[in-house]
C-alpha positions as CSV (number, residue, x, y, z in Angstrom):
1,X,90.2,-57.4,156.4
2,X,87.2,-55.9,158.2
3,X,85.6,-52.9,156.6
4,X,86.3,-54.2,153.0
5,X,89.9,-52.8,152.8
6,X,92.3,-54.0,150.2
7,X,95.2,-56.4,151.5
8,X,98.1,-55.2,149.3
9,X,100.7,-58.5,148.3
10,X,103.5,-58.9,150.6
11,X,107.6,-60.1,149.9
12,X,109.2,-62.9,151.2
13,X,112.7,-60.9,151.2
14,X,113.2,-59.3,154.7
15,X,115.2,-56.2,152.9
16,X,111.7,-55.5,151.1
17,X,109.8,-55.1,154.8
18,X,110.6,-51.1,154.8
19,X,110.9,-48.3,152.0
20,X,113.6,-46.6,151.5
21,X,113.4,-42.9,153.0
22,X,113.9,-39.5,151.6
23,X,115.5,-36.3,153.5
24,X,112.1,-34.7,153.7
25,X,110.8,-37.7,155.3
26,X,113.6,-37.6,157.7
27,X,113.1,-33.9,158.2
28,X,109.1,-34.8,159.3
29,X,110.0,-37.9,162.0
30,X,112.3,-35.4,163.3
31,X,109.9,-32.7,164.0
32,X,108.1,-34.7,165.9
33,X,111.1,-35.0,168.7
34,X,110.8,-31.3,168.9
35,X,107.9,-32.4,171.4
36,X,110.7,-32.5,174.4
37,X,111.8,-29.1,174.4
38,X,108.4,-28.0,176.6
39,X,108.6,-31.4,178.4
40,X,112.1,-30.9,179.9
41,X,111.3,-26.6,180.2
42,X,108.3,-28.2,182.3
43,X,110.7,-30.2,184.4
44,X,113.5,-28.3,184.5
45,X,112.0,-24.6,185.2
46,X,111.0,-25.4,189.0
47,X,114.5,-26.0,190.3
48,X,115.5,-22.5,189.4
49,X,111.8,-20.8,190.8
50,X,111.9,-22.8,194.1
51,X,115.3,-20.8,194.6
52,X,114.1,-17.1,193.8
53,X,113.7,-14.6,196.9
54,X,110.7,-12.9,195.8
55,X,109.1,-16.5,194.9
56,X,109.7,-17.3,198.2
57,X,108.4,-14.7,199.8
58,X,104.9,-14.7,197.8
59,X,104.4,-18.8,199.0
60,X,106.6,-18.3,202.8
61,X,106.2,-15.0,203.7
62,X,108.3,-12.0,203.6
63,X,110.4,-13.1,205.8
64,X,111.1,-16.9,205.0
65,X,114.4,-17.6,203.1
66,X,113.8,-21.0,201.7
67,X,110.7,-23.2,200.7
68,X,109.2,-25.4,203.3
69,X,109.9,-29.2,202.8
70,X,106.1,-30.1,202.5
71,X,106.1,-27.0,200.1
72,X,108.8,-27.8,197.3
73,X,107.3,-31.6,198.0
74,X,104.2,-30.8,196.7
75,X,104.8,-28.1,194.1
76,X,107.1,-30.4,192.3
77,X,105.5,-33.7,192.6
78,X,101.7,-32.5,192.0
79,X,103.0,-32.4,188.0
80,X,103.7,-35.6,188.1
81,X,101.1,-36.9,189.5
82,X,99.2,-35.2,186.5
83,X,101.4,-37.0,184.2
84,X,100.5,-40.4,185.3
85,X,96.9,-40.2,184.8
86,X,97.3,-38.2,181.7
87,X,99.4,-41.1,180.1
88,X,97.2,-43.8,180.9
89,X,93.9,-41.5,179.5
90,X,96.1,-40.7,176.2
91,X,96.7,-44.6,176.3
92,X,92.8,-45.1,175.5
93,X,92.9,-41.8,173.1
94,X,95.4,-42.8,170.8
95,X,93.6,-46.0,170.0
96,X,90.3,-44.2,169.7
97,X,91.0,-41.1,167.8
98,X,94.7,-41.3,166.8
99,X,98.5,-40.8,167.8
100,X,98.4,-37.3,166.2
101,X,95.3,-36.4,167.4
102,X,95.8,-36.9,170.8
103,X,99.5,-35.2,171.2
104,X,97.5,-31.9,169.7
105,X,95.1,-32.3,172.4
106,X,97.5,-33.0,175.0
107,X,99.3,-29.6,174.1
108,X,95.9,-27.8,174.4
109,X,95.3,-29.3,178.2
110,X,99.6,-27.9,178.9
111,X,98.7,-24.3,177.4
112,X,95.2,-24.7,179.8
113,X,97.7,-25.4,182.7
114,X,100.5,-23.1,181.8
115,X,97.7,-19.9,181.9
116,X,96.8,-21.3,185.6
117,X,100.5,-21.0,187.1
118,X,101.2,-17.7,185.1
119,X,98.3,-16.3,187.0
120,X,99.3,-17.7,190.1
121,X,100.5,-15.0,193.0
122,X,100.2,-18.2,195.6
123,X,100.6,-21.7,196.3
124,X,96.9,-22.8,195.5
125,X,96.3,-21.9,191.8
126,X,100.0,-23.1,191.0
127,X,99.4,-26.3,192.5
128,X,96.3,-26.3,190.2
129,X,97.6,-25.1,187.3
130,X,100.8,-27.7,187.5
131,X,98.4,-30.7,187.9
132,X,96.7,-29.5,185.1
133,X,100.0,-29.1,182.9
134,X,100.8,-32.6,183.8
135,X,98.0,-34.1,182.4
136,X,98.8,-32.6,179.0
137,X,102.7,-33.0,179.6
138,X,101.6,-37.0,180.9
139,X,99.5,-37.0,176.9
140,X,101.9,-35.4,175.3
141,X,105.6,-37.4,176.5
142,X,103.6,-40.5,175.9
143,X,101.7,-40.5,172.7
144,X,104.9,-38.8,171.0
145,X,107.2,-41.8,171.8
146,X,104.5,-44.3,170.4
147,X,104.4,-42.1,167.0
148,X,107.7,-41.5,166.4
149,X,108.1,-45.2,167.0
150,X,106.1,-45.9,164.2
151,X,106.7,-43.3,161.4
152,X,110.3,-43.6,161.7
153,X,112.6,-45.6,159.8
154,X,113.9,-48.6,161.4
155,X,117.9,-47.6,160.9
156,X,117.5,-44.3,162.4
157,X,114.8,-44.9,164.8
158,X,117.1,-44.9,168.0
159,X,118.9,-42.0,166.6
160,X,115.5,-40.1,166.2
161,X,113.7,-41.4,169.4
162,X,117.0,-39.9,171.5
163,X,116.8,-36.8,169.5
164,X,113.2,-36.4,171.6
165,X,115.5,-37.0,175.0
166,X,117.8,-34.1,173.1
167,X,115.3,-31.9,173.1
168,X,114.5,-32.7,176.5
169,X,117.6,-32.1,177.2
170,X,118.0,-28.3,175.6
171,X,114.3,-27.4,177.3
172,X,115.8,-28.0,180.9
173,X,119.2,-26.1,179.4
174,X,116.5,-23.4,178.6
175,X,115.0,-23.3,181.7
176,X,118.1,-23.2,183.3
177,X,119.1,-20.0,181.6
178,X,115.6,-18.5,181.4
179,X,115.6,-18.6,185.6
180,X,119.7,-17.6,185.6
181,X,118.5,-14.6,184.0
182,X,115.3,-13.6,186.1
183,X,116.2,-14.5,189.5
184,X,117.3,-11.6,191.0
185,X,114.0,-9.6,189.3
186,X,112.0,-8.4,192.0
187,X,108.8,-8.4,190.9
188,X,106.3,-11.4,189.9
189,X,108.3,-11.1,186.4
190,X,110.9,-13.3,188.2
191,X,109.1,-16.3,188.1
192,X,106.2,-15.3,185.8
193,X,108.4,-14.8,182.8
194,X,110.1,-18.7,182.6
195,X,106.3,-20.0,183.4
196,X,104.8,-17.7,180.7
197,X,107.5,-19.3,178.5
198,X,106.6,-23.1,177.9
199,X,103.2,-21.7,176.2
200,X,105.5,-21.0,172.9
201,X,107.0,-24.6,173.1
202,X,103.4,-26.1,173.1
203,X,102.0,-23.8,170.3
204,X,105.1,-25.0,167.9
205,X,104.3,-28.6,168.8
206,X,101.2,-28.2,168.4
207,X,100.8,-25.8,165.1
208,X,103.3,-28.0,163.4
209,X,101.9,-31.6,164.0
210,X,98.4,-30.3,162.5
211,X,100.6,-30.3,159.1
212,X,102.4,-34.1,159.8
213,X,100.3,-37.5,158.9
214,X,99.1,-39.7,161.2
215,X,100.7,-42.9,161.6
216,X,99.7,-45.5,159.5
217,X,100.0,-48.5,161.7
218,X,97.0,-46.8,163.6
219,X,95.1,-46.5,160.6
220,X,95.9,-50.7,159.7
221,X,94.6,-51.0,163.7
222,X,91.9,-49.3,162.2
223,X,91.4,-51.3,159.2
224,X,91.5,-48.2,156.5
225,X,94.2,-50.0,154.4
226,X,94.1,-46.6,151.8
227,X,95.0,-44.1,154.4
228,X,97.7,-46.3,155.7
229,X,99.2,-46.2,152.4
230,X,99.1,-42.8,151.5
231,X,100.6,-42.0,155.0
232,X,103.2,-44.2,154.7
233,X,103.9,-43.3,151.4
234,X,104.0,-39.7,152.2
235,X,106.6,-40.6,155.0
236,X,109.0,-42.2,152.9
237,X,108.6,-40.0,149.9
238,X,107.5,-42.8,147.6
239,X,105.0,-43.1,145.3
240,X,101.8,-45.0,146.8
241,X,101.8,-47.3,143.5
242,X,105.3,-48.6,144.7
243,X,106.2,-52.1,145.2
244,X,108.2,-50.9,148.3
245,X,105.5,-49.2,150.1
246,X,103.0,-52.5,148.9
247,X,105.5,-54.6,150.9
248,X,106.0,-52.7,153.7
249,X,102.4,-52.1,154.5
250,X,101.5,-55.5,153.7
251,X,104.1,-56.8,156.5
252,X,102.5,-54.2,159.0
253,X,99.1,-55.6,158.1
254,X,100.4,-59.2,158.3
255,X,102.1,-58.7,162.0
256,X,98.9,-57.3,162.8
257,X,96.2,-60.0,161.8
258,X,99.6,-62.6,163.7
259,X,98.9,-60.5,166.8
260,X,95.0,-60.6,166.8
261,X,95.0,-64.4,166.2
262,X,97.2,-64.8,169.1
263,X,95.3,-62.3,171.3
264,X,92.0,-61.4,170.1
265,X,90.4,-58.1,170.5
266,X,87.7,-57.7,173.0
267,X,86.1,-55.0,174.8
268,X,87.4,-52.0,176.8
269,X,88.3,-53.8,179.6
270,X,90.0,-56.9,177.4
271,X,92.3,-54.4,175.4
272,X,93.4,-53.3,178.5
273,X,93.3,-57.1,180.0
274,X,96.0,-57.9,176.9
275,X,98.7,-56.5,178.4
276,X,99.0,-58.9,181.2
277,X,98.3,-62.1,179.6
278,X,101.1,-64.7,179.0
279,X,103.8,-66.4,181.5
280,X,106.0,-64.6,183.3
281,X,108.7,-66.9,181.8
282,X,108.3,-66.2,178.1
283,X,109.9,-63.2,177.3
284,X,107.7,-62.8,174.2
285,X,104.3,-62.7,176.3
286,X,102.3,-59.6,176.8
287,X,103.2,-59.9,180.3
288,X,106.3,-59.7,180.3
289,X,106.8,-56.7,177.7
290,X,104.6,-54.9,179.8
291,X,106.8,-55.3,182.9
292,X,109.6,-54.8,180.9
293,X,108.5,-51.2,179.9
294,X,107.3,-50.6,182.9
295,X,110.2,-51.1,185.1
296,X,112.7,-49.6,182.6
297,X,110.3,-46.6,183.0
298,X,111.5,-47.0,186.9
299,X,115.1,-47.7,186.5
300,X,115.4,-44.5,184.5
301,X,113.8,-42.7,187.6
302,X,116.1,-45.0,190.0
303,X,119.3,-43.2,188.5
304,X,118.8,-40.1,190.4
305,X,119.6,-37.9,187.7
306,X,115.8,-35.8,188.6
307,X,117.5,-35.1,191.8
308,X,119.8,-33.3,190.6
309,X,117.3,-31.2,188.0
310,X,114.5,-30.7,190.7
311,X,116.3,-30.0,193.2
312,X,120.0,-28.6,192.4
313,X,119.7,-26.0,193.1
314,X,118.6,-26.0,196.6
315,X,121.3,-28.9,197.1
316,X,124.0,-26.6,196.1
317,X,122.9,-24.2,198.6
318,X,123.1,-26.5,201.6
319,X,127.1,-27.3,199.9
320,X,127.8,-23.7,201.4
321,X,130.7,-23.1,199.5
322,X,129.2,-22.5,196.1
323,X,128.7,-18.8,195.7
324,X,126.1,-19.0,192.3
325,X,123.8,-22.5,192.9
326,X,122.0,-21.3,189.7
327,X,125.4,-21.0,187.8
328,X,126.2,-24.4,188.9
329,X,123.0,-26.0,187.8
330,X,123.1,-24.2,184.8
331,X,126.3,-25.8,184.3
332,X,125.5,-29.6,184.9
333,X,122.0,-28.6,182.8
334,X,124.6,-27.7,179.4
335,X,126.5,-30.8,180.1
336,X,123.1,-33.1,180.0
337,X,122.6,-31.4,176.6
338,X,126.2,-31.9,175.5
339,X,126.3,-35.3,175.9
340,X,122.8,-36.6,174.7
341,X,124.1,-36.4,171.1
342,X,126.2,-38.8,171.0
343,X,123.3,-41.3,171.4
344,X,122.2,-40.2,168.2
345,X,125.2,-42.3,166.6
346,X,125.6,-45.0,169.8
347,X,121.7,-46.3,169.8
348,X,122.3,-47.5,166.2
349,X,126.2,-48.6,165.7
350,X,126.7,-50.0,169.3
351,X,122.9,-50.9,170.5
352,X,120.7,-50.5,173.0
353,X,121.4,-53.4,175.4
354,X,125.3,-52.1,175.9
355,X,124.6,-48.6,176.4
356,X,122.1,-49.4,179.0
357,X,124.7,-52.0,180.7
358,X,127.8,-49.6,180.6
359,X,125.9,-46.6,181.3
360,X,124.6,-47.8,184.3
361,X,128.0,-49.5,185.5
362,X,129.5,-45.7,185.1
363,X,127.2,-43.8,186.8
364,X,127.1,-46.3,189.9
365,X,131.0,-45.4,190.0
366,X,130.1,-41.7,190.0
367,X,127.7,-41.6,192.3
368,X,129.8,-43.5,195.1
369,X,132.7,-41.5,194.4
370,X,130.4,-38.2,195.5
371,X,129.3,-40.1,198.3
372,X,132.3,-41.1,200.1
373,X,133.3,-37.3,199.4
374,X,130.7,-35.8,200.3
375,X,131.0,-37.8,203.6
376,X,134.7,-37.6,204.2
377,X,135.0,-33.7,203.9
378,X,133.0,-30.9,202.9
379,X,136.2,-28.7,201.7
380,X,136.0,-26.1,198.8
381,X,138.3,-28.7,196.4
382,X,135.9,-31.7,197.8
383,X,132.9,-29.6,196.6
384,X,135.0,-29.2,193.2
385,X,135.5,-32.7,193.1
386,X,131.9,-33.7,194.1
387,X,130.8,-31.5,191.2
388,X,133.1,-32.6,188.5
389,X,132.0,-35.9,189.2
390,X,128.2,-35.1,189.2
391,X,128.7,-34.0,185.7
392,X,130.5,-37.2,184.2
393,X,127.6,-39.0,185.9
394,X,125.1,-37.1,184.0
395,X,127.3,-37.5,181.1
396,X,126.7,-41.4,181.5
397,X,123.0,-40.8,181.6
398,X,122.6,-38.8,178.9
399,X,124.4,-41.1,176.3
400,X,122.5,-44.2,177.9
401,X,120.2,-44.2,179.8
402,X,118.0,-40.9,179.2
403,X,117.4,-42.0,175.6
404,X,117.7,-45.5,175.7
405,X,115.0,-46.4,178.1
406,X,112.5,-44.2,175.8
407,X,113.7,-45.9,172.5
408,X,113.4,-49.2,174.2
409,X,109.2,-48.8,175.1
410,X,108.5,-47.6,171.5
411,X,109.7,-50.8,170.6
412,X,109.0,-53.6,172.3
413,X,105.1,-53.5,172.1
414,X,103.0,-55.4,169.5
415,X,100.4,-53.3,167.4
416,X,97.3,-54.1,168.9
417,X,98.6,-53.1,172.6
418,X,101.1,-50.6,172.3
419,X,99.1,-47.7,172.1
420,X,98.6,-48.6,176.1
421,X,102.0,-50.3,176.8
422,X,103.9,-47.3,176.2
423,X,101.1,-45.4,177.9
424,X,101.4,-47.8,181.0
425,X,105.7,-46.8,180.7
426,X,105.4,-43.9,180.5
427,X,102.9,-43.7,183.4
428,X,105.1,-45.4,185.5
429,X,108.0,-43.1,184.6
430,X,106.0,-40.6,185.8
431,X,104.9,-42.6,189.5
432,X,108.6,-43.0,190.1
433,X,109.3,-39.2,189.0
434,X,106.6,-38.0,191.4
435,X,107.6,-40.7,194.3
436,X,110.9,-39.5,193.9
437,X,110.0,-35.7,193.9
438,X,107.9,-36.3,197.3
439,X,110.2,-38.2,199.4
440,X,113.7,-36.7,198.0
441,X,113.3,-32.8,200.2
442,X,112.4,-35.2,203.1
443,X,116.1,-36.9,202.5
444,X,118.0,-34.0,201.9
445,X,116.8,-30.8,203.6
446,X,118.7,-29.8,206.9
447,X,115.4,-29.5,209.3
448,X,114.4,-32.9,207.9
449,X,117.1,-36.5,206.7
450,X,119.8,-34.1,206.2
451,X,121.3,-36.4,204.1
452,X,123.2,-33.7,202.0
453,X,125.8,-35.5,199.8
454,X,125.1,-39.2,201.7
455,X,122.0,-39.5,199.0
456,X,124.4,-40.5,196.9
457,X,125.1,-44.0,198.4
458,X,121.4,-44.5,197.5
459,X,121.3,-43.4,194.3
460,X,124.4,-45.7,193.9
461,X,122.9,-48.3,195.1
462,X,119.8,-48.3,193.0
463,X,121.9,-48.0,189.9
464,X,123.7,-51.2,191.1
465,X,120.1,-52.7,190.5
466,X,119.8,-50.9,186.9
467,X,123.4,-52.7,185.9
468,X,122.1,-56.2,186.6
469,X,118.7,-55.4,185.4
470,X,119.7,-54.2,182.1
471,X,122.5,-57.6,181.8
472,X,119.3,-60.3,182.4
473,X,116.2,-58.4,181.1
474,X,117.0,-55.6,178.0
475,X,117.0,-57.1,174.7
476,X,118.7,-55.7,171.5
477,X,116.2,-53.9,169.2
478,X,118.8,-51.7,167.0
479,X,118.2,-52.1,163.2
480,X,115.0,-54.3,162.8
481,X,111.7,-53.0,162.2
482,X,108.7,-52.9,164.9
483,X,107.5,-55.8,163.3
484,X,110.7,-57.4,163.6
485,X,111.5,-57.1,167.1
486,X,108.2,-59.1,167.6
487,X,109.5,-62.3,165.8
488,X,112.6,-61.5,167.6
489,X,111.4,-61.4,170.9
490,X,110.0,-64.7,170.1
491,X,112.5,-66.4,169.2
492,X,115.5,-65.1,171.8
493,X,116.3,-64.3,175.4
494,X,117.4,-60.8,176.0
495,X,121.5,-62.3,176.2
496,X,121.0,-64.4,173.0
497,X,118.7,-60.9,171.2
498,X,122.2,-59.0,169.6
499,X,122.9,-62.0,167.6
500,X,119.5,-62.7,166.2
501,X,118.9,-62.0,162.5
502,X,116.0,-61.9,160.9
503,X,115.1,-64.7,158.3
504,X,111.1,-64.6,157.3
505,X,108.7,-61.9,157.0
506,X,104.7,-62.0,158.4
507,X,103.5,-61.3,154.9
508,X,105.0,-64.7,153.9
509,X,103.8,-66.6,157.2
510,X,100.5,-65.5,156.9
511,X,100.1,-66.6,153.0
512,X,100.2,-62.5,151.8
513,X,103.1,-63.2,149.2
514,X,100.8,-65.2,148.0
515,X,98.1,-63.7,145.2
516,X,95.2,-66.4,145.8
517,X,95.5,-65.7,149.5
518,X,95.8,-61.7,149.4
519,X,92.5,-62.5,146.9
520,X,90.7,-64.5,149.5
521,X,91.6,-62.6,152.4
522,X,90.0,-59.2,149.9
523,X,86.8,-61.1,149.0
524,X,86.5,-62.4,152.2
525,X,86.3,-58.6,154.0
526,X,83.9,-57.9,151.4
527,X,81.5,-60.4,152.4
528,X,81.9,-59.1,156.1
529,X,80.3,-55.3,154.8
């Protein structure tokens, strides 16, 4: 290895490629999904401000009674168009000065943002201070997926990755009930108070990952073998002289020196080039795991389910027969969090690749059943109806989708590009989120497509697409290590991936079982200092 760093010996036995985990170590991957609480406040606080009177009046006028088109446009896609560039720069920062490192960072630029729109008392500097919160929320949603990827355990990795969607989940509950509580304030308190709010989320994040390790597969990019062991060894609460923790760190350094021989590093622009080399036709190649990600970022957008978060509110205003919009969206906001724990069991017993299929077939039922409603009659019982549906389509997305398409990007990525894969994912989650958030007020308001429930058919439609997409293109990931789902991806097609089991490790196929090789491969670094 470059830099002189000791090659520990690898196994041959594919049970050995992962230490068994203690409840503390447990306890510290999950911390880490505590990072979507101030994501999903972000996203989720807007709905309810855009609605207030006295918000209103400070961006329309005193006499307006709703946002502008162009103005709800703008102040809720101009955070996501943060996001996107702030996920591709954290792509480059958490190859340069680490996973951890960068997240803390990233929580720095959202407080930096948050202090812009608390000052706010017009459009301008809360325009400003949202773009500036979305390049720290862009860092931030990211980086956090890539690192809880790779410090958590392989049987419990869905399970932990969907508890970041969870959390997502319970910050846009919060928001909900944050703006239910100060929206008939009439004062700047009204919408000062649930902006002033996310700054507490970031500071936990924040405070608390300075006292988590960093993950050791970026310190084997890095070639410092020793603090790759004693991070990993502090992760799965076993001793650093331990045969287990030997093996498992000698298959992540094994998978690693298999990926560089494939694709060499180069320079800044090569790293970057790497994710689009290979055919389009082997599902393996860079290429195609990087349109995988990135698309699955998109279909997660295609669902709809930001419509109803963004912009619920004002929707079930223009229904006319709900007396309390906020009560309403408050309610479909608890049933998102309700239902996203029961992907915490699903994403490991049932798998990734069926939850994605069925979860996608349900809500294109939902959403078509609103539409033709919607269309037919605008009754009190059909607004009933329209609603109770709304919420077993969220239900479906919760369970499936919201989680799933995040625990799929952590893990289809090799090590020496997946610092910037998930980066490139999660930046394109974010171009579809702010696509969507520009276009959708133009759809829906009454001076402009007047669409009211008819958006519906189009959100149906596109979750047609995400059905068939998800039968021909998602593999099944649940139970096998990072490292695994390489060889796997190698080896199957997304139909053929559930029945794949793993039968070699990298340490064996690149000679690290073996204690001449390991030897040579040592004095061989040495020479190189």
């Amino acid at each position: 290895m470059p830099g002189g760093a000791v090659v520990p010996q690898g196994s041959a036995d594919v049970s050995r490629v992962e230490a068994p985990v203690t409840l503390k170590a447990y306890a510290m991957c999950a911390f880490a999904a505590f990072g979507g609480i101030f994501f999903g406040y972000d996203s989720g606080y807007i709905s309810g401000v855009m609605g207030m009177d006295y918000f209103i009046h400070q961006i329309e006028g005193p006499n307006a009674s709703a946002l502008s088109g162009d103005h709800k446009s703008l102040i809720t896609s101009i955070l996501s168009a943060g996001t996107f560039f702030g996920a591709l720069i954290a792509g480059d920062l958490a190859d340069w000065v680490g996973r951890r490192t960068t997240i803390i960072g990233g929580c720095a630029v959202f407080l930096v943002g948050v202090v812009l729109q608390t000052a706010s008392a017009g459009l301008g500097l809360l325009v400003a201070g949202r773009l500036v919160s979305g390049f720290g929320v862009g860092a931030v949603s990211a980086i956090l997926i890539l690192y809880m990827s790779e410090i958590a355990p392989r049987k419990v990795r869905g399970a932990l990755v969907s508890g970041y969607q969870f959390c997502v989940t319970v910050g846009l509950l919060l928001a909900s009930a944050v703006d239910y509580a100060t929206q008939n304030r009439t004062d700047s308190g009204s919408y000062r108070i649930p902006i002033a709010l996310q700054m507490l989320w970031a500071l936990i994040l924040g405070i608390g990952l300075f006292l988590l390790p960093e993950s050791p597969r970026f310190f084997v990019k890095k070639s410092k073998l020793d603090s790759a062991a004693k991070t990993l060894s502090r992760l799965r609460g076993q001793p650093i002289e331990s045969d287990l923790i030997q093996d498992e760190l000698a298959e992540i350094i094994a998978n690693h020196e298999y990926e560089l021989s494939v694709a060499p590093e180069g320079g800044y622009w090569s790293t970057w080039g790497n994710c689009f080399r290979g055919s389009l036709t082997k599902s393996s190649s860079n290429l195609r795991r990087t349109i995988l990600g990135t698309s699955l970022q998109m279909m997660q957008q295609w669902t709809g389910v930001n419509f109803v978060f963004y912009f619920g509110t004002t929707f079930f205003k223009q229904l006319g027969t709900i007396e309390n919009p906020f009560l309403i969206s408050l309610i479909t906001t608890l049933v998102n969090v309700c239902s996203t724990p029961i992907s915490f069991w699903s994403m490991e017993r049932v798998g990734r690749r069926p939850l994605l299929i069925w979860g996608a077939l349900g809500m294109v039922i939902c959403q078509f059943i609103v539409a033709i409603i919607g269309t037919v009659t605008s009754s009190d019982s059909a607004v009933k109806c329209m609603i109770a549906f709304i919420c077993i389509y969220i239900f479906f997305f919760a369970s499936t989708w919201g989680p799933g398409a995040w625990v799929v990007i952590g893990e289809i990525y090799p090590l020496p590009m997946r610092a910037r894969g998930v980066a490139l994912s999660t930046a394109s989650n974010w171009l579809w989120n702010c696509i969507i958030a520009v276009i959708t007020p133009y759809m829906v308001d009454e001076d402009k497509g007047n669409l009211g429930a008819k958006v519906f058919y189009i959100w149906g439609g596109l979750c047609t697409i995400c059905f068939v997409y998800a039968y021909f293109l998602i593999p099944e990931t649940k139970g096998l290590t990072l490292e695994q789902v390489d060889r796997m991806l190698e080896e199957t097609t997304p139909r053929t991936s559930a029945k794949w089991v793993p039968h070699s490790t990298y340490a064996a196929d690149m000679g690290f079982t073996d204690k001449a090789a390991v030897s040579h491969v040592n004095d061989v670094g040495k020479e190189e200092v």
